[in-house]
mmCIF file of the N, C-alpha and C atoms, coordinates in Angstrom:
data_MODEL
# 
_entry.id   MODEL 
# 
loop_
_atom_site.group_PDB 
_atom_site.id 
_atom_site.type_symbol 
_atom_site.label_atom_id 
_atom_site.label_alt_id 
_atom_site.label_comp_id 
_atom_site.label_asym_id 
_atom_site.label_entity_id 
_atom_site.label_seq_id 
_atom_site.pdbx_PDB_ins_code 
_atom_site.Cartn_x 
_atom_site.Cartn_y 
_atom_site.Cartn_z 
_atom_site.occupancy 
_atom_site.B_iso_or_equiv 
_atom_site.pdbx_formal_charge 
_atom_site.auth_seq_id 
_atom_site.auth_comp_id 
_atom_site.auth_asym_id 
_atom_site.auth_atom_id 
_atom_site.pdbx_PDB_model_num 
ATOM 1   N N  . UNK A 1 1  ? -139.432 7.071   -94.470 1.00 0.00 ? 1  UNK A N  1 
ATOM 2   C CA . UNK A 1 1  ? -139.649 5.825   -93.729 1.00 0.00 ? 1  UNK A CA 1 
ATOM 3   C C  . UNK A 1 1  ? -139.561 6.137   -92.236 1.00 0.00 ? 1  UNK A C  1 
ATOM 4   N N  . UNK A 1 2  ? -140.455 5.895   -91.050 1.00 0.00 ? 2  UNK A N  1 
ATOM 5   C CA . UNK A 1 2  ? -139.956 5.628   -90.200 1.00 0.00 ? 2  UNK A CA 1 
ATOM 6   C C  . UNK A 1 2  ? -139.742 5.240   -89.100 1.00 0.00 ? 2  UNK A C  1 
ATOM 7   N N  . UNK A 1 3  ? -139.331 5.262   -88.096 1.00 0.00 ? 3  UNK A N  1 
ATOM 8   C CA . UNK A 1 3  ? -138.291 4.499   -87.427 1.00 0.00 ? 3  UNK A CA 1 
ATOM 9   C C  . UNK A 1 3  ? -139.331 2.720   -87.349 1.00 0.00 ? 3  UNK A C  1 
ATOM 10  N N  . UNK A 1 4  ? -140.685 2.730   -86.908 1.00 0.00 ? 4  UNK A N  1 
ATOM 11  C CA . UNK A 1 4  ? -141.780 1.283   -86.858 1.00 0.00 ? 4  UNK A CA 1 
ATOM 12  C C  . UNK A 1 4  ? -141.364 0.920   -88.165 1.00 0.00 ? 4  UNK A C  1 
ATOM 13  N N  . UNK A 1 5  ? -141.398 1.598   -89.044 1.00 0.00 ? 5  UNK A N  1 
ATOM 14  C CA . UNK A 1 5  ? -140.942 1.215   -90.831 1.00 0.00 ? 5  UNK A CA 1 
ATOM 15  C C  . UNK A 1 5  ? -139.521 0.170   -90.329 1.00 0.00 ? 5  UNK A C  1 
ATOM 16  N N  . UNK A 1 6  ? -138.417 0.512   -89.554 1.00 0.00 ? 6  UNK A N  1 
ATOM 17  C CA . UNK A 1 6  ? -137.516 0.035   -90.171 1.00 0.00 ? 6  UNK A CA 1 
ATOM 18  C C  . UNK A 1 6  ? -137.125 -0.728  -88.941 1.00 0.00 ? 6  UNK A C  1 
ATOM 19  N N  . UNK A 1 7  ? -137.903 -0.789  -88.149 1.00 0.00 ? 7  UNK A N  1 
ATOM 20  C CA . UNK A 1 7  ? -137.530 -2.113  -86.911 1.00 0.00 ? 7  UNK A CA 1 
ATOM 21  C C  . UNK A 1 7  ? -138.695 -3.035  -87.704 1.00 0.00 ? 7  UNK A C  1 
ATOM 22  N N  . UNK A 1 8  ? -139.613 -2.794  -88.170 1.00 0.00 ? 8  UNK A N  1 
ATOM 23  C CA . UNK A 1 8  ? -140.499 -4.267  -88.722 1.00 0.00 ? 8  UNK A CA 1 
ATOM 24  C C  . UNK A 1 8  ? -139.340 -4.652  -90.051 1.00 0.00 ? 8  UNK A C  1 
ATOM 25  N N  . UNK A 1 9  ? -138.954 -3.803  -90.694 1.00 0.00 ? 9  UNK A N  1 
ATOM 26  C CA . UNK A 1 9  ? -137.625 -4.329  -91.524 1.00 0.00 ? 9  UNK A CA 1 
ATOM 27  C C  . UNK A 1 9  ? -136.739 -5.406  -91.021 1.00 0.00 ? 9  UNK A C  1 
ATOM 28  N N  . UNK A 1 10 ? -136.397 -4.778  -90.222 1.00 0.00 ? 10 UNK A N  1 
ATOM 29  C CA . UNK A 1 10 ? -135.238 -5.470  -89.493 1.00 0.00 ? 10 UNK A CA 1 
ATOM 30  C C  . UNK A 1 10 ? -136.214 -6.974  -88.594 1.00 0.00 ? 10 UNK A C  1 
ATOM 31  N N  . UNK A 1 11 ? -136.804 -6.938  -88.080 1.00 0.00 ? 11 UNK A N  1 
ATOM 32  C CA . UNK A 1 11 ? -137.707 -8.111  -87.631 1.00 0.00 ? 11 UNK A CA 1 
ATOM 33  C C  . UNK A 1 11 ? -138.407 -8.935  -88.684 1.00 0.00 ? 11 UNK A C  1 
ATOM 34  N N  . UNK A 1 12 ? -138.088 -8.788  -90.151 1.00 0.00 ? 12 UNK A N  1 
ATOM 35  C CA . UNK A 1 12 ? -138.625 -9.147  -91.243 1.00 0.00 ? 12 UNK A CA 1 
ATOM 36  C C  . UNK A 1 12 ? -137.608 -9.651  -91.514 1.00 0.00 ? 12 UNK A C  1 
ATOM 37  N N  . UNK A 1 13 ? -136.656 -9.092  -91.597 1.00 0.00 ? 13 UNK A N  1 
ATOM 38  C CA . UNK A 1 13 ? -135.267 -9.806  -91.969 1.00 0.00 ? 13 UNK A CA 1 
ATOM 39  C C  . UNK A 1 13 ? -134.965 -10.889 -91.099 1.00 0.00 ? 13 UNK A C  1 
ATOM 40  N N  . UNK A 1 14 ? -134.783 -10.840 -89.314 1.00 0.00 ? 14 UNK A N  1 
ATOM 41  C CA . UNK A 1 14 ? -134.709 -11.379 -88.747 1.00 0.00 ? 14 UNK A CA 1 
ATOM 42  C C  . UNK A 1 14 ? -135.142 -13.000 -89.089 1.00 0.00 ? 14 UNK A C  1 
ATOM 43  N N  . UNK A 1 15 ? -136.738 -12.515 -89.045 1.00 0.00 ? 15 UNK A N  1 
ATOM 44  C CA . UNK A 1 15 ? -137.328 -13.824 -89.437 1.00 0.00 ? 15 UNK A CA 1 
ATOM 45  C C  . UNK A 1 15 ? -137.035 -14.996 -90.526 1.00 0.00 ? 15 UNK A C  1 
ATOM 46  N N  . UNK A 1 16 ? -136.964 -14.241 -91.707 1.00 0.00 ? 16 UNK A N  1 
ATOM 47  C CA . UNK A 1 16 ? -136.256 -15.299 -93.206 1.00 0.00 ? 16 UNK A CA 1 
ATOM 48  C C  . UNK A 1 16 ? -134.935 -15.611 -92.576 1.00 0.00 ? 16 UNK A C  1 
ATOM 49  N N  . UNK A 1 17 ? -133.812 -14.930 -92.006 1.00 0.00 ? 17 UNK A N  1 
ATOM 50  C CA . UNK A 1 17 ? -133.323 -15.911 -91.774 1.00 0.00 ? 17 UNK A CA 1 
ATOM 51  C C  . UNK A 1 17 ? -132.805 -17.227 -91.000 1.00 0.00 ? 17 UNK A C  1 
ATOM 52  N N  . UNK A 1 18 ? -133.940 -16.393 -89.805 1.00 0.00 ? 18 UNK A N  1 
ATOM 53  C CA . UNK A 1 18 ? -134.235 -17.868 -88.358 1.00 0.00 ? 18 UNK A CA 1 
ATOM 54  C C  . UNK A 1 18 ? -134.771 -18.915 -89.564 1.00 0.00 ? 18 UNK A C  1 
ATOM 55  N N  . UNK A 1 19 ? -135.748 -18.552 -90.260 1.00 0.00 ? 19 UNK A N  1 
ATOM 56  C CA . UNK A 1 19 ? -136.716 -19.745 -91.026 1.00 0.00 ? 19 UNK A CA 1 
ATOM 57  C C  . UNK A 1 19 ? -135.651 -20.406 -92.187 1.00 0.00 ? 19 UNK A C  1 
ATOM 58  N N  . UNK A 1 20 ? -134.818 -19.477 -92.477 1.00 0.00 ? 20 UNK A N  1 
ATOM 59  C CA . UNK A 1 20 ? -134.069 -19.600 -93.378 1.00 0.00 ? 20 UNK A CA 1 
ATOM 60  C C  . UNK A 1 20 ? -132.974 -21.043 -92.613 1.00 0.00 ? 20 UNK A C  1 
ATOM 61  N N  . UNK A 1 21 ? -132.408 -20.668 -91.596 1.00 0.00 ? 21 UNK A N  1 
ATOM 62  C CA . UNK A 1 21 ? -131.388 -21.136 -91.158 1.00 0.00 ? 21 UNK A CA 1 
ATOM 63  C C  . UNK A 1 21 ? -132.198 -23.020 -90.911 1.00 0.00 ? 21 UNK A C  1 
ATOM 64  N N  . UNK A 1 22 ? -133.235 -22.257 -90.295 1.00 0.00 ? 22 UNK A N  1 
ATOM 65  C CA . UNK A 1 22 ? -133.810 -24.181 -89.758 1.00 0.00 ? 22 UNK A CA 1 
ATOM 66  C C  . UNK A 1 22 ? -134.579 -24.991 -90.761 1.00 0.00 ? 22 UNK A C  1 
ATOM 67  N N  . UNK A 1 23 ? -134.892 -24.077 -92.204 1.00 0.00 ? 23 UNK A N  1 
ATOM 68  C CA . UNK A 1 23 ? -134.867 -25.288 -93.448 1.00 0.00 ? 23 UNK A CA 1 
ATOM 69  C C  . UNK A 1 23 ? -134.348 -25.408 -93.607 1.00 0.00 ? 23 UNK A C  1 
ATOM 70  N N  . UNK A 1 24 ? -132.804 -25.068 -93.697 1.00 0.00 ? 24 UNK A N  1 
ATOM 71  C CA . UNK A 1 24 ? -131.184 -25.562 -94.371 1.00 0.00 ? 24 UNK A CA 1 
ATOM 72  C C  . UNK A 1 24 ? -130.929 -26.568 -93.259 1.00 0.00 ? 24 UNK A C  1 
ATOM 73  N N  . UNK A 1 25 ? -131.104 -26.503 -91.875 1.00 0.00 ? 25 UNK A N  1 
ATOM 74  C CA . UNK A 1 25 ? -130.599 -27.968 -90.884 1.00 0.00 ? 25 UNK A CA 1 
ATOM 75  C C  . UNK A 1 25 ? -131.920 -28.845 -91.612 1.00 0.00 ? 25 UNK A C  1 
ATOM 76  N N  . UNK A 1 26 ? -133.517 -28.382 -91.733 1.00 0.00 ? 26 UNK A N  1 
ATOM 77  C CA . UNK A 1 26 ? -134.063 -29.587 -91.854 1.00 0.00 ? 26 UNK A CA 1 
ATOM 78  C C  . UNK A 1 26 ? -133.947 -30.691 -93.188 1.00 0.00 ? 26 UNK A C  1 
ATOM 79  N N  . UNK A 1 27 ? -133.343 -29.831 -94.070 1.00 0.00 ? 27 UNK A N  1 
ATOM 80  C CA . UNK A 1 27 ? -133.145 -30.499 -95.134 1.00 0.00 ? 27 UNK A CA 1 
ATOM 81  C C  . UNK A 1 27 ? -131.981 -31.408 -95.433 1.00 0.00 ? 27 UNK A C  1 
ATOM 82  N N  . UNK A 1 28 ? -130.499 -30.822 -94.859 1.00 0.00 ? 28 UNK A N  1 
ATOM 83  C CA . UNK A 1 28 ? -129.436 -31.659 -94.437 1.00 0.00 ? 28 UNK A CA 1 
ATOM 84  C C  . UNK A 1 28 ? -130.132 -32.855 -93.759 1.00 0.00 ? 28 UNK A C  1 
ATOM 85  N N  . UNK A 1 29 ? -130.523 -32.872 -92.703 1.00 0.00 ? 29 UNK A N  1 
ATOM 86  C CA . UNK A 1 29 ? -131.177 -34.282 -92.181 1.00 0.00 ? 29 UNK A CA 1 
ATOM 87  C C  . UNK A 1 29 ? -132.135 -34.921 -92.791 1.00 0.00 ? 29 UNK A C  1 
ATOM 88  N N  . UNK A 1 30 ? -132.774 -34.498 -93.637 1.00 0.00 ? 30 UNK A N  1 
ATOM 89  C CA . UNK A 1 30 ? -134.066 -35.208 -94.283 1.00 0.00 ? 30 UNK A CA 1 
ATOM 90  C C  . UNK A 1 30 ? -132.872 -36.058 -95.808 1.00 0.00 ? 30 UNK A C  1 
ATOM 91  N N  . UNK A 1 31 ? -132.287 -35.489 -96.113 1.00 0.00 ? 31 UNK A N  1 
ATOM 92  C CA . UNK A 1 31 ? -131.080 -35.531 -97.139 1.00 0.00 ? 31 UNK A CA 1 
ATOM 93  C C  . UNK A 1 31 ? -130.330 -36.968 -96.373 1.00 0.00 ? 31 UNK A C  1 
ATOM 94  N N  . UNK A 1 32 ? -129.711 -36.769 -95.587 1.00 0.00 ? 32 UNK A N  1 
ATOM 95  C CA . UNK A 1 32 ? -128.563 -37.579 -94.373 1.00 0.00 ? 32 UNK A CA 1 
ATOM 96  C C  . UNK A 1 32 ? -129.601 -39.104 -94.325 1.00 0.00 ? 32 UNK A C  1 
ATOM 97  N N  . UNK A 1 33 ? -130.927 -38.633 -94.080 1.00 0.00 ? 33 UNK A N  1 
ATOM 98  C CA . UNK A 1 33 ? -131.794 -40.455 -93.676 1.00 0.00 ? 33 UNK A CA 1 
ATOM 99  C C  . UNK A 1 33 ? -132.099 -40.761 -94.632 1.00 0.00 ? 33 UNK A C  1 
ATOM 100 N N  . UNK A 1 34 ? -132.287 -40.058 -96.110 1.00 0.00 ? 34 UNK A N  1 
ATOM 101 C CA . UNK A 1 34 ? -132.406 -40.532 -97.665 1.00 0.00 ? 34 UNK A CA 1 
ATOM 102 C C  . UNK A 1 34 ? -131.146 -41.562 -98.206 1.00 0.00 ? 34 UNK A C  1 
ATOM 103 N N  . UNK A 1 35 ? -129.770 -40.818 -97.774 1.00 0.00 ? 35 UNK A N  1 
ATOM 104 C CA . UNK A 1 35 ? -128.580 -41.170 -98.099 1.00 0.00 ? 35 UNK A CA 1 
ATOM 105 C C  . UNK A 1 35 ? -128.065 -42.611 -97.130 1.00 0.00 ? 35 UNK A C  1 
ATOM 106 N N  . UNK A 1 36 ? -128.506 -42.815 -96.207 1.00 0.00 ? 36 UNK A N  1 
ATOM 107 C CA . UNK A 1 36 ? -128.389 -43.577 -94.938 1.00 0.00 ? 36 UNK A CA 1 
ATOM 108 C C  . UNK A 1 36 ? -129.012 -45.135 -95.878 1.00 0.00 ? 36 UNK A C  1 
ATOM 109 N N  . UNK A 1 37 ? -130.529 -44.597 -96.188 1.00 0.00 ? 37 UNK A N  1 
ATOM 110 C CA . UNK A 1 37 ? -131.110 -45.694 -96.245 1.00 0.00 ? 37 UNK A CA 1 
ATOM 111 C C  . UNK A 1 37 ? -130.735 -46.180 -97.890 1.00 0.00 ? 37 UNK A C  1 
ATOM 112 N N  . UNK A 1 38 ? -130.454 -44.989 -98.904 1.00 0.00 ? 38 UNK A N  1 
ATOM 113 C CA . UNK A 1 38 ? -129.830 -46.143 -99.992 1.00 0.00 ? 38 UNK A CA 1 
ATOM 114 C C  . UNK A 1 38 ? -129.012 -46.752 -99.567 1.00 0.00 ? 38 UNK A C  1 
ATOM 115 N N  . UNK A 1 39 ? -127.931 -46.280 -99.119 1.00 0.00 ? 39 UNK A N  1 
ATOM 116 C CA . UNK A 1 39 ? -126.630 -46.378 -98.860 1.00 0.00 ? 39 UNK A CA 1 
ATOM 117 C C  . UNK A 1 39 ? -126.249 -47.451 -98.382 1.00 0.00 ? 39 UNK A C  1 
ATOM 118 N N  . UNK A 1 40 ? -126.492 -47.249 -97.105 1.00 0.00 ? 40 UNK A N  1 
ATOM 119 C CA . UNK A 1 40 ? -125.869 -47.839 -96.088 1.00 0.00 ? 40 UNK A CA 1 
ATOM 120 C C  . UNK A 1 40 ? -125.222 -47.933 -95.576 1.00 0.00 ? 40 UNK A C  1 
ATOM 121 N N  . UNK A 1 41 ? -124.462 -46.017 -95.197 1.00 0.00 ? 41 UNK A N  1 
ATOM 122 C CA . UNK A 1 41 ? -123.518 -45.804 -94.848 1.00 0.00 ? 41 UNK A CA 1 
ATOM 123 C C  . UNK A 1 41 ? -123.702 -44.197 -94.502 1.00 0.00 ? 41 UNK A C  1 
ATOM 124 N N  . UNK A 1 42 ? -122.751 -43.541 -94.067 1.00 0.00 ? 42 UNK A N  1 
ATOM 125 C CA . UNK A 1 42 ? -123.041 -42.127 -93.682 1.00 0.00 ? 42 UNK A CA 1 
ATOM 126 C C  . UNK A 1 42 ? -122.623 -41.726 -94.790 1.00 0.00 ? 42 UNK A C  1 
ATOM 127 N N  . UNK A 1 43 ? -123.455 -40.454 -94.427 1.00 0.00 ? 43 UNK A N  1 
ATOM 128 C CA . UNK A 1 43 ? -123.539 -39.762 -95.809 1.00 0.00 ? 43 UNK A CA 1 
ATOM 129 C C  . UNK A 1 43 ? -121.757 -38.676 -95.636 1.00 0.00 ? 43 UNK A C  1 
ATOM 130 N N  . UNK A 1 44 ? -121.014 -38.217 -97.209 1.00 0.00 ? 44 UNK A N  1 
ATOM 131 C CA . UNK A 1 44 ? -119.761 -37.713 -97.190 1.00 0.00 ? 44 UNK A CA 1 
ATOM 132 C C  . UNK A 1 44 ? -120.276 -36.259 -96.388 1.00 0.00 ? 44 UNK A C  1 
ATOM 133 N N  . UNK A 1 45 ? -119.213 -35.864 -95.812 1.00 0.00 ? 45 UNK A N  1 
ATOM 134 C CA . UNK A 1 45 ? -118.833 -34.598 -95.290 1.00 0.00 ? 45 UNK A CA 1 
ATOM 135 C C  . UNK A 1 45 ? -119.105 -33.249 -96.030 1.00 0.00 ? 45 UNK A C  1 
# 
C-alpha cells in the first residue's frame, strides 16, 4: 500500500464520520419536532 493509499484511507474515514456525525444531530432533531408535535411537550433527555 502506499503512502496516497493510506491518506485517501484516512480522508475516507474522515468523511463517514463528519457525514456520520451530522445524520446522528439531523435525526435527533427531525425525532425532537416528531415528539414535540404528538406530544406536546419536550422530548425526555
Amino acid at each position: 500500500m502506499t503512502e496516497s493509499d493510506v491518506v485517501k484511507r484516512l480522508v475516507w474515514s474522515a468523511l463517514l464520520a463528519g457525514f456520520g456525525a451530522l445524520a446522528s444531530v439531523a435525526a435527533n432533531r427531525a425525532a425532537a419536532v416528531v415528539w414535540r408535535r404528538l406530544f406536546e411537550e419536550e422530548p425526555p433527555e
